[in-house]
N, C-alpha and C positions, 0 to 999 in steps of 0.2 A: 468456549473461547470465542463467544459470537459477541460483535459491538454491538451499540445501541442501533445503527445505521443497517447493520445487516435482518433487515425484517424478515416475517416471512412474505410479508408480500411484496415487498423486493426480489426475495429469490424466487419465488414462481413467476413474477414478470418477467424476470431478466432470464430464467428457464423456457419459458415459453416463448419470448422472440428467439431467442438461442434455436429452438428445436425448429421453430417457425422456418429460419433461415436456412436451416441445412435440411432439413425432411419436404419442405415443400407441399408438396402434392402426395408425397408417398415416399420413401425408401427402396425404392425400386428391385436394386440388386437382392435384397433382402427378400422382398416379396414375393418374388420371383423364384427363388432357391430354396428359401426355407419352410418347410410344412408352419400353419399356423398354430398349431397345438405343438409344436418340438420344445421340448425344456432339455434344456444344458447350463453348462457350470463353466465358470474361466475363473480365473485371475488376475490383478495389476501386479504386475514385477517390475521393480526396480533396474534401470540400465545404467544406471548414477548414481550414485550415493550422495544425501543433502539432509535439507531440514524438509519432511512433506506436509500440505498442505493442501486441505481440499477435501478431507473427508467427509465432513457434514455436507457438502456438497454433494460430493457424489452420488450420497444415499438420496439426496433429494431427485438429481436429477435420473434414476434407475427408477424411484417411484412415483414419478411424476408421469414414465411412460406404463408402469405395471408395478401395481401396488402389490402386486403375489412376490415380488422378486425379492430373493435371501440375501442377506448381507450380512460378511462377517468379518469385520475390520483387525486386520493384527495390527494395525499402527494407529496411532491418531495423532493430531493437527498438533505439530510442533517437534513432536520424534526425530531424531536424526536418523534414517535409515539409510542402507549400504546396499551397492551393485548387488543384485541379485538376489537384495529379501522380497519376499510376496507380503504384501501391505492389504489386501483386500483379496476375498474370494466374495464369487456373488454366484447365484443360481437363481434358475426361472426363465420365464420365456424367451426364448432364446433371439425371437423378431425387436422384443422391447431390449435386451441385451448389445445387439447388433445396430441396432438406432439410437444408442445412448452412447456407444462408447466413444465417437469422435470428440464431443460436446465433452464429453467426462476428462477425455486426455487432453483436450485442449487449455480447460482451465485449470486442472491440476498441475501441467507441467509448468504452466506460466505462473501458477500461485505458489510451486514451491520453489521455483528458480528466485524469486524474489524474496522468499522466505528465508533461502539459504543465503543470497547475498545482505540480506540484514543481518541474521546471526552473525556472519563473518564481519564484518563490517563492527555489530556492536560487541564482538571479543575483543577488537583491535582497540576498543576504547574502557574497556571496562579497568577499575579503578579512578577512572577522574570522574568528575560530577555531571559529565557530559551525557547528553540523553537522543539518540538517533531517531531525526523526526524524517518521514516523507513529505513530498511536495503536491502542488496540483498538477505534476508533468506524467499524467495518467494515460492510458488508453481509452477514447473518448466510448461510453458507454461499459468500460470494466473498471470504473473506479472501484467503487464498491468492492471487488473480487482484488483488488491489487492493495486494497488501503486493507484491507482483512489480512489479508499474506502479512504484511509488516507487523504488523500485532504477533501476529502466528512466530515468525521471526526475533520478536522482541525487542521493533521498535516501535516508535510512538507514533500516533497521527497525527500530524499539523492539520491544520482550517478542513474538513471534508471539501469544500465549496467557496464561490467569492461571497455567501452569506453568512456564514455563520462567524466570520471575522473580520475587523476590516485590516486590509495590509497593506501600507502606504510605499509603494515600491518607487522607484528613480521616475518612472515617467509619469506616475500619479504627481509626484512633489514635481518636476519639472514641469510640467502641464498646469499645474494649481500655482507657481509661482514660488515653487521654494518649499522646506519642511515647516516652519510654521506657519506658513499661510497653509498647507495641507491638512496640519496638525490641528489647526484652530478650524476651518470649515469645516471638519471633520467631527469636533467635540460639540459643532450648532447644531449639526447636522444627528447627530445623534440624540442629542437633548431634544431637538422636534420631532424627531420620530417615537420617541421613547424606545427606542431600542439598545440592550446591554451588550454590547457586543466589545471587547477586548479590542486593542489600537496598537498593531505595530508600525515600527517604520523602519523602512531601508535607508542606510549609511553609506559612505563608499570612501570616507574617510572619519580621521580624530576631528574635524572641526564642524561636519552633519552631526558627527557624535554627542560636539557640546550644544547642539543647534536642539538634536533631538530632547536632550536634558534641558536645555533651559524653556522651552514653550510649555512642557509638563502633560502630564495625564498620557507619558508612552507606557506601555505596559509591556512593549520588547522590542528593542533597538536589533535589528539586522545588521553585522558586521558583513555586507557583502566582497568580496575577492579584494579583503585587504591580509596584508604582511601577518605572519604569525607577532612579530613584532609589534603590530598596530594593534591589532585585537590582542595582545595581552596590555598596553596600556590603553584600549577601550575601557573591557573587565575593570581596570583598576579605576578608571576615569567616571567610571557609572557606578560602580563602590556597591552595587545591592537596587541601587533604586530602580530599574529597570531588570528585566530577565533579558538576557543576549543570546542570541544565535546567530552563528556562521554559516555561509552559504559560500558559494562560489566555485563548483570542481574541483570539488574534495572526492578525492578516490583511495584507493587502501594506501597508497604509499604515504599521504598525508593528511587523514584523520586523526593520528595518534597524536600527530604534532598541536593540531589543533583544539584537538582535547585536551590539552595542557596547556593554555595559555589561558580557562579556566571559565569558559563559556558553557553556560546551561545548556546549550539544545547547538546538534549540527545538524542542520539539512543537505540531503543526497537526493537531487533530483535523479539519479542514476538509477536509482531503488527500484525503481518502477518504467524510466525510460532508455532503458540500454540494459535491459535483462537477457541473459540467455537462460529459456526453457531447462529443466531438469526433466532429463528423458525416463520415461514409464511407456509401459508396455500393455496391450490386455491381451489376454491367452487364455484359448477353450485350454479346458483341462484333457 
């Protein structure tokens, strides 16, 4: 369940600044207490039950310090697991065990905490055609590990980056002088570069709405924090020609709603920036 994005040399960089940052010079306490040659055995335990995520990780980041070290996963990346299952046993050295685990629970509980508020989140929608995207409101340096979570989860990734899409938001079209003067230096601006990249644009009413249909060449209109009312006569008003998605602080008590007014994709910048961790444990055995 790995994207095209999660490389592996993505995760031995982002592995090694990681160890860089908290090991430093040495692991001190570690060094100091434990004989070099000591092998021991722990496990991850569950203190929450959720959706986990982060197990191909982990194995990376265990062997990244001691490639002797055992790994025997009882869950894997997307399982719902419950208070008190053991999800991982690991064994081997027990210095490389003790210097991994911060870095291992640090991104496991943040990649399932987000894992699980997508599940939840894409249950409350499921039956309408609606499709639960994340945003770029990332942790700067753990995209990559939080846009993986929502996959995990089972939602979808919007743009990775401001490259790989363009996405004409209120102060791009304010600044440019309006949506089709944004729309149109937009479609030059691509034709000289030769670059394919997909053209959304942000609304904030029904009359940017027929602003973005008439200039043409949108490939997804943005209903941002309008009326459930508005964005069901957008949908109707864009009839197919464009893909629509809703944005705006949408949180559980009002995504259901707004999946029914029949918009293809809702964005939750929440997903990833207003997470609370799903707590895990590691324990010698």
């Amino acid at each position: 369940m790995r994207p095209a994005y999660v490389t592996d040399e993505a995760l031995d960089n982002f592995i090694d600044l990681a160890l860089a940052e908290d090991l430093g010079d040495g692991d001190h306490s570690t060094l100091a207490s434990v004989p070099e040659t000591a092998t021991n055995a722990a496990y991850l335990i569950m203190k929450e039950s959720g959706v986990i995520a982060g197990m191909e990780l982990a194995a990376r980041i265990f062997h990244k310090l001691d490639q002797g070290i055992e790994l025997e996963p009882l869950a894997q990346d997307g399982d719902y697991v419950h208070r008190g299952d053991i999800i991982l046993r690991i064994k081997g050295n027990a210095r490389a065990i003790l210097s991994g685990e911060r870095l291992l629970l640090n991104c496991m509980q943040r990649m399932s905490g987000i894992a699980t508020k997508t599940a939840d989140l894409t249950k409350l929608i499921a039956g309408t055609k609606a499709k639960l995207l994340d945003t770029r409101k990332t942790t700067p340096n753990l995209r990559m590990l939080e846009k993986w979570a929502v996959l995990i989860g089972g939602g979808v990734n919007h743009r990775y980056g401001l490259y790989d899409m363009i996405m004409l938001k209120d102060n791009h079209n304010d600044f440019a002088g309006g949506i089709t003067a944004a729309v149109t230096a937009t479609k030059a601006y691509l034709k000289e570069t030769g670059k394919d990249l997909k053209i959304e644009v942000e609304t904030r009413n029904l009359k940017e709405v027929e602003e973005a249909l008439a200039v043409g060449g949108v490939d997804r209109i943005m209903l941002d924090n309008m009326s459930n009312a508005d964005m069901s006569a957008a949908v109707a008003l864009i009839a197919g020609r464009s893909e629509t998605e809703a944005s705006g602080g949408i949180t559980e008590r009002t995504i259901q709603g707004v999946a029914e007014t029949g918009v293809d994709y809702i964005s939750v910048g929440a997903l990833t920036h207003s997470i609370k961790s799903l707590d895990i444990s590691l324990k010698a055995e």
